[in-house]
C-alpha positions in Angstrom: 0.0 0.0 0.0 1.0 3.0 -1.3 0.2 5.5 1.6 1.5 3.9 4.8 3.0 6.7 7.2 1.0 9.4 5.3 0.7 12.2 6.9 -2.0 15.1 6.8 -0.5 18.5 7.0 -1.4 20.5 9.7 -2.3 19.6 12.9 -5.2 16.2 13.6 -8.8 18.2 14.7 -10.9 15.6 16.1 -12.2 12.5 14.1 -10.4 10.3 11.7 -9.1 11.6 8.2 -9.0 9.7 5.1 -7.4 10.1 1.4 -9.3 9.2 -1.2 -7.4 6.1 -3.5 -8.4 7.8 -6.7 -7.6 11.3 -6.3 -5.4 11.4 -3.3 -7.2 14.5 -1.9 -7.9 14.3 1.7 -11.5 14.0 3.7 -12.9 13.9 7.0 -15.6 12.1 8.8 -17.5 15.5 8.5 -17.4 14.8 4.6 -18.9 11.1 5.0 -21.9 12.8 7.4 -23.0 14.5 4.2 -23.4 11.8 2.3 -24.5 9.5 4.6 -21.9 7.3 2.8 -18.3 6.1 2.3 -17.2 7.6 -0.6 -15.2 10.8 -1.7 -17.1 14.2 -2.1 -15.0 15.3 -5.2 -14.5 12.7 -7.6 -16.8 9.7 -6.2 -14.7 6.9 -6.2 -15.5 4.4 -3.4 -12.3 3.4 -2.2 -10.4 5.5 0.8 -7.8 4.5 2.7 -7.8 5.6 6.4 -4.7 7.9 7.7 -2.5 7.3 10.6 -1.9 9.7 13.8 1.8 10.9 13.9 3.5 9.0 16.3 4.0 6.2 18.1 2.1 4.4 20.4 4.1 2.1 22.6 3.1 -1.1 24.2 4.3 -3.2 27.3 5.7 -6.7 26.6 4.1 -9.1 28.6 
């Protein structure tokens, strides 16, 4: 995949963001509420793949 470590410009508002597979442009949760579906508001494709939080989370061996 592509788009692994992606990272949105700017500084993460609440929600989840998400790039679109066909035109790369990014979208927000606030763009799927509109449509009441999954799929991107400027070119329609179906397909979005969803974007990591910068940084890392760290877990405790057991």
């Amino acid at each position: 995949m592509p788009l692994r470590g992606f990272a949105v410009s700017g500084e993460f508002e609440e929600g989840f963001y998400y790039v679109c597979a066909n035109c790369g442009r990014t979208l927000t949760t606030k763009d799927f509420e509109m449509l009441r579906r999954i799929q991107c508001v400027y070119c329609g494709y179906r397909i979005v793949y969803k974007v990591r939080k910068p940084g890392v989370k760290k877990v405790k061996a057991i």
